[in-house]
C-alpha positions in Angstrom: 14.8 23.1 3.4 17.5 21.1 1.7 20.3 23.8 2.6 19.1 24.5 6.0 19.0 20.7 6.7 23.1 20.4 5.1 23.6 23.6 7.4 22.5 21.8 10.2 23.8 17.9 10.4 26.7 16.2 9.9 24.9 13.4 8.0 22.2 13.0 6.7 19.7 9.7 6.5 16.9 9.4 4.2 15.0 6.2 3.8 14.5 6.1 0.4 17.1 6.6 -2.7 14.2 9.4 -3.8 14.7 11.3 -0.9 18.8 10.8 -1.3 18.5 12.0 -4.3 16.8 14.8 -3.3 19.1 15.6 0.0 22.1 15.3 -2.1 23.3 18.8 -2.3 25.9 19.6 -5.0 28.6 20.8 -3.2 27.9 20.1 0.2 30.4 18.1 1.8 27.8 16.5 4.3 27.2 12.9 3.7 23.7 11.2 3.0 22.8 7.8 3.5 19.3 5.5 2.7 18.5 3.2 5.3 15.2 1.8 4.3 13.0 2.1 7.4 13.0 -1.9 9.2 9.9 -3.8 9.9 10.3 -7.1 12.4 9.4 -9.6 9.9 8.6 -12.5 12.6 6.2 -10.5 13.9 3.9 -10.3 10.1 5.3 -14.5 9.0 2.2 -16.4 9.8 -0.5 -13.6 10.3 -2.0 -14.5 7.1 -3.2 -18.0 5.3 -0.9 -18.8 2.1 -3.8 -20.1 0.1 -5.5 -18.2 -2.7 -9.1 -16.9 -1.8 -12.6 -17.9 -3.5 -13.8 -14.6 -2.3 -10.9 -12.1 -2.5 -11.4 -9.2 0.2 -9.3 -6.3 -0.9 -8.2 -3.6 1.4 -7.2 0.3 1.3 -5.3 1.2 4.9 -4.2 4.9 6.1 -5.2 8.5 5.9 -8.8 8.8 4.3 -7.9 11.3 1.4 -8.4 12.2 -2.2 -4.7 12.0 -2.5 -4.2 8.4 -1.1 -6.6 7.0 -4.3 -9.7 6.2 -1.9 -12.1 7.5 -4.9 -10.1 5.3 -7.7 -10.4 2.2 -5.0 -14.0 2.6 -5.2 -14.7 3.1 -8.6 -12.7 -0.2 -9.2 -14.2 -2.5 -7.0 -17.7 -0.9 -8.5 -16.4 -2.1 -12.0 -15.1 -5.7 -10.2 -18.5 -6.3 -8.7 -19.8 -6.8 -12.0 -17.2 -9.6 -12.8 -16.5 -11.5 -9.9 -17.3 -11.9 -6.0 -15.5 -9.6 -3.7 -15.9 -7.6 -0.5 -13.5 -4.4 0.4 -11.9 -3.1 3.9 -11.4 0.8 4.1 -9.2 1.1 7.8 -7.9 4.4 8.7 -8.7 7.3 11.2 -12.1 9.7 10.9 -11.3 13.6 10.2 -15.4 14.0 9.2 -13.8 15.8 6.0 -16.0 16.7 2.9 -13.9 14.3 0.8 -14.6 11.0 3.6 -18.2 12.2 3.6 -18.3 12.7 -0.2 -16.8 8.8 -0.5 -19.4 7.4 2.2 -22.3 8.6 0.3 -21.2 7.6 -2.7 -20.4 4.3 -1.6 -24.3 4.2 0.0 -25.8 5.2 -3.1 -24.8 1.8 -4.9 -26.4 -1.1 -3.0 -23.9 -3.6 -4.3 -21.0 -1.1 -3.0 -22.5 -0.7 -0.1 -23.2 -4.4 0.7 -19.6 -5.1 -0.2 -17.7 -2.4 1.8 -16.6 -2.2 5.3 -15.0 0.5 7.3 -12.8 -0.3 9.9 -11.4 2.6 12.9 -7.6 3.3 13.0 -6.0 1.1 15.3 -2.0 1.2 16.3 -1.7 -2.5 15.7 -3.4 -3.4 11.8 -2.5 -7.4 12.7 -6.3 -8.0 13.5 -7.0 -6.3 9.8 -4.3 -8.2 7.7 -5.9 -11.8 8.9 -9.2 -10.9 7.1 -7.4 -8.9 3.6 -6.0 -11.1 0.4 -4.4 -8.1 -0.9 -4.0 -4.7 -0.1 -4.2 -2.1 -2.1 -2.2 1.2 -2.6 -3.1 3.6 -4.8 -2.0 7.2 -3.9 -1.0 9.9 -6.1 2.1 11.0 -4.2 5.3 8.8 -3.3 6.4 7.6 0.4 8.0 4.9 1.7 4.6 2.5 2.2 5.4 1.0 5.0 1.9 -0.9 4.9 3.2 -2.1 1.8 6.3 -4.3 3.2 4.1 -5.0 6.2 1.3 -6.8 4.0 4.2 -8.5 1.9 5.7 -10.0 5.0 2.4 -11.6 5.9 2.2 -13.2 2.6 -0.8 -10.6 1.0 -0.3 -9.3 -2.5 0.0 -5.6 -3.0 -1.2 -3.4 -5.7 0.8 -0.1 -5.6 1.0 2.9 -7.9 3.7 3.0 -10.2 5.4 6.1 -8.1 8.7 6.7 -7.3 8.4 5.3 -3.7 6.2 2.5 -3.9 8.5 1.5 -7.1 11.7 1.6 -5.9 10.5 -0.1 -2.7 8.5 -3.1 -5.0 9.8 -3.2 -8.2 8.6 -6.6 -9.3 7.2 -7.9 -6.4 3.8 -6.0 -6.6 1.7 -5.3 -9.5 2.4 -1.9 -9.8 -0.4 0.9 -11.8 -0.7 4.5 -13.2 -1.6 6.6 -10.3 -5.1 8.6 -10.8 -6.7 5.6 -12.7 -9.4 3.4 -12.1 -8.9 1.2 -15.7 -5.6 -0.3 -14.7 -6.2 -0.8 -11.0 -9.6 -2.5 -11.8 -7.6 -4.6 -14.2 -4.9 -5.3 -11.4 -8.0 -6.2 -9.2 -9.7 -8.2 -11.2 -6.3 -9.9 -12.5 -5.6 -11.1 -8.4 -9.3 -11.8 -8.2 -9.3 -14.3 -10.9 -5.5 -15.7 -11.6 -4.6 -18.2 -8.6 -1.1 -19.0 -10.6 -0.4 -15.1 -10.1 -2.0 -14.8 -6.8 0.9 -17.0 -5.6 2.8 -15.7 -7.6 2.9 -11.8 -6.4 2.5 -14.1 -2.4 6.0 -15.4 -2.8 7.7 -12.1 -4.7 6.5 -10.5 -1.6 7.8 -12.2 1.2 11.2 -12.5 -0.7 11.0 -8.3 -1.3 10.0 -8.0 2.7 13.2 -9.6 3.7 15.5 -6.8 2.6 13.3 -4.5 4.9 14.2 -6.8 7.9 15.1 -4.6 11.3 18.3 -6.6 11.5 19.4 -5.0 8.4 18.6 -1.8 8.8 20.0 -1.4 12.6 
């Protein structure tokens, strides 16, 4: 694909330095370029409340699959529900798979999972869904740019994120970032945002200064 994509442009842009890396053909003479894909920040300043919560509502948003760390998600907000107070929003569109079916029952099994879990439909606009989360998390086994990620940062929300090479190079220090394919660390990460104001506010303010580098001016 690489070849045929050198064959066929005059330059190339990724937006990631992965995917630069990766499009960089050794002695090609066609150019590639990152441009990091540009969110309009003014749009996510305000949607959400800078204060810490006394209930923390954590959040999982996108494609309903294995691969995306849905079953880790759940499996750490079991083990936080026996620490602390919290509830959970899965958002993302039905495919009636084996694995979404497989995740709902095993979320109805557990009466405390099931009173703390909500599901949410995909919708185009996820405004409505960032006003009720306190930090989103992202834990998928496989790297992309994580879009939601600089989204949620803009509006002020903490992000957990696995320590991949997308959601790294895009976060670096401005998220608390985990193995992928865990449940220990991320239930550590959870329960660290759950309990910690001071880092709360901390991973808050890395966040909205990480989201301005993704601002649509810059990338134009």
């Amino acid at each position: 694909i690489v070849r045929m994509v050198h064959a066929l442009s005059d330059h190339v842009v990724t937006n990631s330095q992965v995917l630069k890396q990766q499009f960089s053909l050794q002695g090609s003479h066609t150019p590639v370029t990152c441009i990091y894909n540009g969110i309009e920040l003014e749009h996510y300043r305000g949607i959400h409340h800078p204060n810490p919560p006394n209930t923390p509502v954590f959040g999982i948003l996108g494609q309903i699959l294995a691969r995306k760390g849905h079953g880790e998600f759940v499996e750490a907000a079991e083990r936080l529900l026996n620490q602390v107070e919290a509830r959970f929003v899965i958002r993302g569109p039905e495919h009636h798979s084996a694995f979404e079916a497989q995740l709902k029952e095993r979320i109805k099994r557990s009466p405390k999972l099931a009173r703390a879990f909500q599901w949410f439909p995909y919708t185009e606009s996820p405004d409505a869904i960032y006003q009720g989360l306190d930090v989103i998390v992202m834990p998928s086994h496989t790297a992309s740019f994580g879009r939601v990620a600089i989204e949620a940062q803009a509006a002020g929300i903490p992000v957990i994120a696995s320590d991949i090479e997308g959601p790294a190079e895009i976060l670096n220090r401005s998220a608390a970032l985990v193995p992928p394919k865990t449940v220990a660390p991320l239930y550590d990460a959870m329960l660290r945002l759950a309990s910690d104001t001071a880092w709360w506010l901390e991973l808050h303010r890395r966040g909205l200064e990480n989201s301005a580098r993704f601002s649509t001016a810059l990338s134009a």
